[in-house]
C-alpha positions in Angstrom: -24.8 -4.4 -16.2 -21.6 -5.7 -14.6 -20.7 -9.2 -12.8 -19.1 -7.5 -10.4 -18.2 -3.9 -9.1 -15.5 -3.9 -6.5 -16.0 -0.9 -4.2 -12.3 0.7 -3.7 -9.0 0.5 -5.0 -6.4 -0.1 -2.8 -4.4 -3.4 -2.3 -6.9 -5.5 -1.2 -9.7 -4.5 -4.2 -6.7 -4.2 -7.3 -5.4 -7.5 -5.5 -9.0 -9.0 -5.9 -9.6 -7.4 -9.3 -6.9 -8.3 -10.7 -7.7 -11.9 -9.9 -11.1 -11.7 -11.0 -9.6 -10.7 -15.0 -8.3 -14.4 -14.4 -11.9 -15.4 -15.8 -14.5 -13.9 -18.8 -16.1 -11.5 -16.5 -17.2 -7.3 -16.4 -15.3 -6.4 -13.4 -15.3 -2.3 -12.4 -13.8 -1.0 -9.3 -15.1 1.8 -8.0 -12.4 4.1 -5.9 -13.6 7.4 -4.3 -10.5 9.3 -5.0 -8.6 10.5 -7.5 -5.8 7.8 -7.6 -5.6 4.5 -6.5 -3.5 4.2 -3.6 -4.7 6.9 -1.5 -5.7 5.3 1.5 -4.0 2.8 3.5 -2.1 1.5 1.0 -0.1 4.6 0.7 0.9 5.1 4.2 2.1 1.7 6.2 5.1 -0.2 6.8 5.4 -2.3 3.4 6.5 -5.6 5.0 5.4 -8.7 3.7 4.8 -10.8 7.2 6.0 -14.4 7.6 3.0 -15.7 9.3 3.8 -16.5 12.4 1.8 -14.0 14.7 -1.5 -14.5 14.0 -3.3 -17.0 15.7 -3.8 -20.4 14.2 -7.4 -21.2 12.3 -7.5 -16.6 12.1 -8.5 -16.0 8.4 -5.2 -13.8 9.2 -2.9 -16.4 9.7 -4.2 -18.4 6.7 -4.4 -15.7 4.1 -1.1 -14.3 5.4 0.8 -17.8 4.9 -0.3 -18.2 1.8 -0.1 -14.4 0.4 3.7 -15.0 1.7 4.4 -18.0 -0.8 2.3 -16.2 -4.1 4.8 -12.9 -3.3 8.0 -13.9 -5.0 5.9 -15.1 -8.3 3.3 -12.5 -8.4 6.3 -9.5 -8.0 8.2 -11.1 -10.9 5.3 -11.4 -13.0 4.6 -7.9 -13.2 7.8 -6.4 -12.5 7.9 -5.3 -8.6 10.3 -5.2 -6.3 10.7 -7.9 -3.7 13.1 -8.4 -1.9 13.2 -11.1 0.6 15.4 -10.0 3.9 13.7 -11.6 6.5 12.6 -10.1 9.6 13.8 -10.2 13.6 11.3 -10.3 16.7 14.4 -8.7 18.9 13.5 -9.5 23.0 15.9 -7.5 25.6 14.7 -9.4 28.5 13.4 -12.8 29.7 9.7 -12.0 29.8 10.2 -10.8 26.0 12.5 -14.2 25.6 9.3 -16.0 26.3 7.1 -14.2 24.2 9.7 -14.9 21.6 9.3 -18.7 21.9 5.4 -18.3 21.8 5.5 -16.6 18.3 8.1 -19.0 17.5 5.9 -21.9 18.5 2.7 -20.1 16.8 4.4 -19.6 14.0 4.8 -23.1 13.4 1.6 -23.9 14.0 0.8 -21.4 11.0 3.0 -23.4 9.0 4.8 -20.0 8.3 8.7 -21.1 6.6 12.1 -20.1 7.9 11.8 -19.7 11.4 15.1 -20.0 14.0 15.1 -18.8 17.2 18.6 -16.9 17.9 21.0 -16.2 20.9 22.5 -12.9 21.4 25.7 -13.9 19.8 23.8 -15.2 16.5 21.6 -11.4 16.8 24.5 -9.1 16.6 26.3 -11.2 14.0 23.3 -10.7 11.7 22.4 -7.0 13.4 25.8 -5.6 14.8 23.9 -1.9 15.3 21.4 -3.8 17.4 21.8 -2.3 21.2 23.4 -4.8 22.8 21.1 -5.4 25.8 19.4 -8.0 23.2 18.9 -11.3 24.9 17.7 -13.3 21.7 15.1 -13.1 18.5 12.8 -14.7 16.5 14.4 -14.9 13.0 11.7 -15.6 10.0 13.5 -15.8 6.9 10.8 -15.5 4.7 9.8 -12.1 5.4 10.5 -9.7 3.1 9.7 -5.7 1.5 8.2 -4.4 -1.6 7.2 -1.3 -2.1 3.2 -1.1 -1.8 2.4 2.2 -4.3 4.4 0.2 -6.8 2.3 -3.1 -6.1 -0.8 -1.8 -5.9 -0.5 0.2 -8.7 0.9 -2.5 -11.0 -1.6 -5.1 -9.9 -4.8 -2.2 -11.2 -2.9 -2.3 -14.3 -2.8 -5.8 -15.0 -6.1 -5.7 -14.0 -7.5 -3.2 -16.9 -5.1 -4.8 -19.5 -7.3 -8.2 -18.8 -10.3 -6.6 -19.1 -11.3 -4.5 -15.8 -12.9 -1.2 -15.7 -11.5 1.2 -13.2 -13.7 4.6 -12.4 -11.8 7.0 -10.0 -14.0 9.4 -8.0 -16.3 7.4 -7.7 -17.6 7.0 -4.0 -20.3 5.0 -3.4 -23.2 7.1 -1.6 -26.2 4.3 -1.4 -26.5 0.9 -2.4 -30.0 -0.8 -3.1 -30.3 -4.6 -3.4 -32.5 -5.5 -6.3 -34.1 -8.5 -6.8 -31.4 -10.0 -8.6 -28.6 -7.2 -8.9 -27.3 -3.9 -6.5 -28.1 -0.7 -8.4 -25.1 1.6 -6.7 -25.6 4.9 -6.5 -21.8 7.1 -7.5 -21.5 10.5 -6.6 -21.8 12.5 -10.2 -21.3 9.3 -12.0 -25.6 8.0 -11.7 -25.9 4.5 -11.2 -23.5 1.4 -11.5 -25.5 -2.1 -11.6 -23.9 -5.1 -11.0 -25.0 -8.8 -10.2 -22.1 -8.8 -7.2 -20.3 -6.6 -5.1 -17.4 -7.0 -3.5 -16.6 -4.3 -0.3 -13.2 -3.8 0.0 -13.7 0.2 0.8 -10.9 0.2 3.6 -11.8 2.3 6.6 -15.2 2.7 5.6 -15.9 -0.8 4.8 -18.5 -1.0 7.5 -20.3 2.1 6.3 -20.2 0.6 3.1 -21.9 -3.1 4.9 -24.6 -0.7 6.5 -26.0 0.5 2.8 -27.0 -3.1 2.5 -28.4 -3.4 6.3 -25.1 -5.3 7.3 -23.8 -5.1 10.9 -21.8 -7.7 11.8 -18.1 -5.6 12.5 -17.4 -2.4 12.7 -13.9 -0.5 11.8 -12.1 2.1 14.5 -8.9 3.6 12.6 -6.0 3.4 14.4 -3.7 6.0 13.0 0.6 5.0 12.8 3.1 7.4 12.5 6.1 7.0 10.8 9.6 8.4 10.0 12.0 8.1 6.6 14.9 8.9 6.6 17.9 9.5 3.8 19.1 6.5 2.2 23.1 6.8 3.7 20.9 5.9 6.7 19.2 2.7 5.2 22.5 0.6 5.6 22.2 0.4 9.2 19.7 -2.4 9.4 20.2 -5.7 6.9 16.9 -7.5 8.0 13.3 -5.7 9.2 13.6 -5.3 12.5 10.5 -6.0 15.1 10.1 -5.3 18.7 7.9 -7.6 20.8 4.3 -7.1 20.0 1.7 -5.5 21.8 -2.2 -5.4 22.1 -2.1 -2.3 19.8 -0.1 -4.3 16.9 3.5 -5.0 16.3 4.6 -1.9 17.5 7.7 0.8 16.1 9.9 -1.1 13.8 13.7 -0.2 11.9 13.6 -1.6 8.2 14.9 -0.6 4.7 12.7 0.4 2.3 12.9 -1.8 -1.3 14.4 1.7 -2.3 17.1 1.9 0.6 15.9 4.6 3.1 15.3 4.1 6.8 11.5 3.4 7.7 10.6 3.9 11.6 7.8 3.6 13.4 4.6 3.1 13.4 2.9 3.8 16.5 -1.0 3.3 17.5 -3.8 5.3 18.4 -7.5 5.1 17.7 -8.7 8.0 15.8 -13.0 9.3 15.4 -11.7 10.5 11.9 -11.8 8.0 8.9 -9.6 10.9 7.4 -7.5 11.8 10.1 -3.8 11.5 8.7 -1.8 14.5 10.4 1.4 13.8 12.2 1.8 15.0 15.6 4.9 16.6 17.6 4.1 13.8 20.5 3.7 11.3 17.8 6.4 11.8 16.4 8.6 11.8 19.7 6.7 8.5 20.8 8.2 7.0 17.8 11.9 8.1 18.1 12.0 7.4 21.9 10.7 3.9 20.8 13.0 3.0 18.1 15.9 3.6 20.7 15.2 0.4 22.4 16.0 -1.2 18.9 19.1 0.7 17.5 20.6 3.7 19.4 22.4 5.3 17.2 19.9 6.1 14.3 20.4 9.8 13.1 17.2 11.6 13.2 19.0 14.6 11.4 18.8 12.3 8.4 15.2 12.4 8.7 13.5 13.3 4.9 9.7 13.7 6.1 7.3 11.8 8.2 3.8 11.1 7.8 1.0 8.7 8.9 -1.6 6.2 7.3 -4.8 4.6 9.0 -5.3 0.8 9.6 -8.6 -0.5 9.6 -9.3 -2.4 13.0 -12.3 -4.5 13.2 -14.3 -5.2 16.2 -13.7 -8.9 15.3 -10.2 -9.1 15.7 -9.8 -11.1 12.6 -9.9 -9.8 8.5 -14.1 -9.7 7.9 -14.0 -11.8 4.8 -17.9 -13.0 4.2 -20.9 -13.2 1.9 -23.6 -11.2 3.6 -26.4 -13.3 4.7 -28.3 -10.3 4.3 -27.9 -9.2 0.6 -27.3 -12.1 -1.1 -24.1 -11.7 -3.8 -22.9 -8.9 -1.4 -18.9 -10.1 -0.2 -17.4 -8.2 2.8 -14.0 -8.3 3.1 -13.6 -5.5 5.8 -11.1 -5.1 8.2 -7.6 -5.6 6.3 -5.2 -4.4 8.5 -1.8 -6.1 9.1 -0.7 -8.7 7.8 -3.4 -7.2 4.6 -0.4 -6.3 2.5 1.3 -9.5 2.7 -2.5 -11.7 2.7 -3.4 -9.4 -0.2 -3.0 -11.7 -3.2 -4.4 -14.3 -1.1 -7.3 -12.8 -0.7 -8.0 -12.5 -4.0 -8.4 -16.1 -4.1 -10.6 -16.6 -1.5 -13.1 -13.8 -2.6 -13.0 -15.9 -6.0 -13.8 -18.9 -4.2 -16.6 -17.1 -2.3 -18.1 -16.0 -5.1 -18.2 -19.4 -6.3 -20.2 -20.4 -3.7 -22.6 -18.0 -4.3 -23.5 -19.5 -7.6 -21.3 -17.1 -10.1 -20.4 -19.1 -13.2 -16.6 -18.6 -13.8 -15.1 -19.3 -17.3 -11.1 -18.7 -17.8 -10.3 -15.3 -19.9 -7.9 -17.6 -22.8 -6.5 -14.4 -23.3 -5.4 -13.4 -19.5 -1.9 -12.1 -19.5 -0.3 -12.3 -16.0 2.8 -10.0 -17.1 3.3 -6.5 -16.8 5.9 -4.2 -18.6 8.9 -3.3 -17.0 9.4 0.0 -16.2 13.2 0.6 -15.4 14.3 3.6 -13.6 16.8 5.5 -15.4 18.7 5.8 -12.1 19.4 2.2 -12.5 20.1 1.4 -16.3 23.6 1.6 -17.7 25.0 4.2 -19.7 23.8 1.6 -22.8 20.7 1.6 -21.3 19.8 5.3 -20.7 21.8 5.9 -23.9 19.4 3.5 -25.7 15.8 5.3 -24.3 17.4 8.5 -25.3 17.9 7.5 -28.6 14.0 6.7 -28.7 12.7 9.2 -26.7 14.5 12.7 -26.2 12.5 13.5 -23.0 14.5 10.9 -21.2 17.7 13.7 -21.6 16.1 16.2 -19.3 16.6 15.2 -15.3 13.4 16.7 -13.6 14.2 15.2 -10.4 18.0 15.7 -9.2 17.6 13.9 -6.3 16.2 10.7 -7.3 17.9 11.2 -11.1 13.9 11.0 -12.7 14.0 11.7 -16.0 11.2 13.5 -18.1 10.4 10.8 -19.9 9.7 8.6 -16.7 7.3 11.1 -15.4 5.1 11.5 -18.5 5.1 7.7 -19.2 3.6 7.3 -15.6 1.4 9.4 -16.8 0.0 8.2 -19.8 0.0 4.5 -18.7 -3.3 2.3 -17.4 -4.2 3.8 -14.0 -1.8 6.9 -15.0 -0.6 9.6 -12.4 -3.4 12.4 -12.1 -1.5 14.4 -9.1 2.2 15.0 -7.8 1.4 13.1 -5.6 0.5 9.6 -8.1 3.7 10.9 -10.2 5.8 10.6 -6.9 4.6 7.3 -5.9 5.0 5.7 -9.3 8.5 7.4 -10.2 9.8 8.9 -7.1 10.4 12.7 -8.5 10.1 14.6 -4.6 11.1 11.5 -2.8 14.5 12.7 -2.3 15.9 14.8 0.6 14.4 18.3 -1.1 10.9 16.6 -1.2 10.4 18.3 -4.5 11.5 21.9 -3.3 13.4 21.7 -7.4 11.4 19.9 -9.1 7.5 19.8 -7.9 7.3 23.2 -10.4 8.0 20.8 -13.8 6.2 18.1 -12.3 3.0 20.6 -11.8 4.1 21.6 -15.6 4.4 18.2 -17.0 1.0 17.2 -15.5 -0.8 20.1 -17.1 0.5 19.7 -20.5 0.1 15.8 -20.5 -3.6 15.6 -18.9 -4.4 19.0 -20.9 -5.6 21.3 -18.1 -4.5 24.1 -16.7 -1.7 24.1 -14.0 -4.3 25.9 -11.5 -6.5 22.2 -11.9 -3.0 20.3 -11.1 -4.1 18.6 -7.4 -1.2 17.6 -4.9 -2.9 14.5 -4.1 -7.0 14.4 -3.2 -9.5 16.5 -4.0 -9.5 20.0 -3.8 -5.6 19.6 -3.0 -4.8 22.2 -5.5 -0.7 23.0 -5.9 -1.5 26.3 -7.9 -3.5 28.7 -7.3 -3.2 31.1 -9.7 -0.3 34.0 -11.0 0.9 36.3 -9.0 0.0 39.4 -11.2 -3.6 38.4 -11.4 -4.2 37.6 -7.5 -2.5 40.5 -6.4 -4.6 43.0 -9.1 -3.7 46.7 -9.6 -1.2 46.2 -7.1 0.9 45.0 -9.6 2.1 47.0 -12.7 3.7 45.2 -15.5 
């Protein structure tokens, strides 16, 4: 029997778990897939919002202000990057002038920190690649980028090193309320009981509220496209740059990446499929027409891949953060779309304070360690440095990944630590082997190799990323038959 089971593992149930190890509890998260960060967590914007658009007394514009100020001390604590640029709402005309001093306005209401409204003058002096038509912008400096696989992949670690249990392919197929605990049913895994559970399943956080007879929001994905491009294209931009906002969100932004590519886009459009996260010609045209308005003279020929991610929309217009008055000890907290990345850690505290209310007893774990190794990229360390992990490990002589100079040794330590890699796919988000302009053309083939030898299965079991993503399919000699003589 657990306290609690957290049903997924993205940023919003590692940032709540990892919370949760704060205090002498048995926590296990449940995550349908075969990594953490596979769903939306993997696949949006990575900017950690000031505050200053949602609308004051919004759970959105409460967790967000406060998620803003833990950043800077939750990132050093275990060792991700942060980096604070700040961000521009740019406005080319007066109508968007206006809107500009509404956010501006709203945004102190929030309470969000570092906001200036700027001339043009004051806009190209900070942006000179900005098209010059700009009228003005909301400037709020505390804004900033982290890199969200790293994140939400760090804070999971913590998490089990305090105590957590973390099962991966585990989804949830029923959940039965008991008189005083849910006995969840996991696909090829039985049944999980735990006195609490806390739904933070993403996209299907509303199917997830229906197992328990829960109907009070309902999620529509809206799917974002998006474009990265080489880093020699990253140095155009010095802050994250926002047009005016829409209805459909905050519409197709220019930012660096933490790692010093170019990130465009998204854009938004309601999808039927909770899985649906293909890239379209259109899409991808919609984008690049939009990011024109912004900066002009972006070179799409730079462009290393695109792809898309899902945000969870609720009906409610606000995050769904609630104990169900249905199933008593069942906390939703549905409906994390923007600002979720930036409100994450903030929502770990108010689920804590939730349950609470609900009656759990919470006693501090003595023995909670909020730091997290460092793990320093070999592309970064001195020649002392690398010569020093050479001298310890010989695997960190053998470059895998050209592009992004990984090392052998990076890729099988991001494999053996808590919540290791399980698919190219979990290597490449933790140590960036494929993330370079080839997109592992060189060296997916070792990472496949490395994989198999370290988790001890054949390379044919080696999966790209989900389920039934497999890279191999078998040898040449044997799929071809007596075709081939050797």
């Amino acid at each position: 029997m657990y306290d609690i089971a957290i049903i997924g593992a993205g940023i919003t149930g590692s940032s709540i778990a990892r919370e949760l190890s704060k205090y002498n509890l048995k926590v296990i998260v449940l995550e349908k897939g075969v990594e953490v960060c596979q769903g939306t967590t993997k696949a949006n914007s990575a900017i950690v919002h000031g505050g200053y658009d949602a609308y004051k007394g919004s759970l959105k514009a409460r967790l967000n202000i406060r998620g803003n100020e833990l950043y800077p001390k939750l990132c050093e604590d275990l060792s991700v990057e942060f980096k604070q640029t700040g961000s521009l709402v740019l406005a080319f005309d007066e109508d968007e002038k206006k809107h500009i001093e509404e956010l501006y306005q709203r945004g102190l209401e929030n309470n969000a920190r570092g906001l200036k409204l700027l001339n043009k003058e004051e806009v190209l002096n900070l942006e000179p690649n900005v098209n010059e038509d700009v009228v003005g912008a909301l400037l709020c400096e505390s804004a900033g980028i982290v890199c969200p696989f790293n994140l939400n992949i760090a804070l999971m670690e913590n998490a089990i090193n305090n105590g957590a249990v973390l099962k991966l392919q585990a989804q949830v197929l029923d959940i039965k309320k008991e008189e005083d605990y849910f006995d969840i049913k996991v696909l090829n895994s039985g049944n999980i009981k735990a006195k609490y559970v806390v739904n933070a399943a993403g996209v299907y956080a509303d199917k997830i509220n229906n197992m328990v007879g829960g109907d009070e929001y309902k999620i529509t994905p809206r799917k974002g496209e998006y474009k990265i491009l080489d880093k020699s294209e990253g140095k155009i931009v010095n802050h994250v740059l926002f047009q005016c906002p829409t209805k459909k969100g905050k519409g197709v932004l220019v930012t660096q990446t933490v790692h010093g590519n170019l990130l465009v886009g998204p854009n938004a459009n309601e999808v039927s499929d909770k899985e649906d996260i293909t890239t379209s010609k259109d899409g991808i045209k919609e984008i690049v027409d939009s990011s024109r308005k912004t900066i002009e003279s972006i070179n799409y020929r730079k462009t290393i891949t695109s792809f898309a991610g899902l945000r969870a929309t609720s009906s409610t217009g606000d995050f769904c953060i609630f104990a169900s008055k249905i199933a008593k000890n069942f906390i939703n907290v549905g409906g994390i779309e923007s600002p979720g990345l930036a409100s994450a850690p903030a929502i770990g505290e108010y689920v804590v304070e939730i349950l609470k209310e609900e009656g759990l007893y919470i006693e501090d774990n003595k023995n909670f360690n909020p730091l997290r190794k460092k793990y320093k990229a070999f592309s970064q360390m001195s020649i002392k440095e690398r010569n020093e992990v050479i001298n310890e490990d010989e695997k960190y002589r053998k470059i895998i990944c050209r592009c992004e100079s990984v090392t052998e040794g990076e890729i099988v330590g991001a494999i053996n630590r808590p919540c290791g890699a399980r698919t190219v796919d979990g290597v490449k988000r933790r140590v960036r082997p494929g993330m370079g302009i080839c997109q592992g053309g060189f060296c997916g083939p070792r990472v496949i190799e490395i994989l198999a030898r370290e988790l001890n299965i054949p390379v044919e079991d080696v999966l790209k990323d989900y389920e039934n993503s497999n890279v191999v399919v078998g040898k040449v000699k044997e799929l071809r038959g007596d075709l081939v003589e050797i």
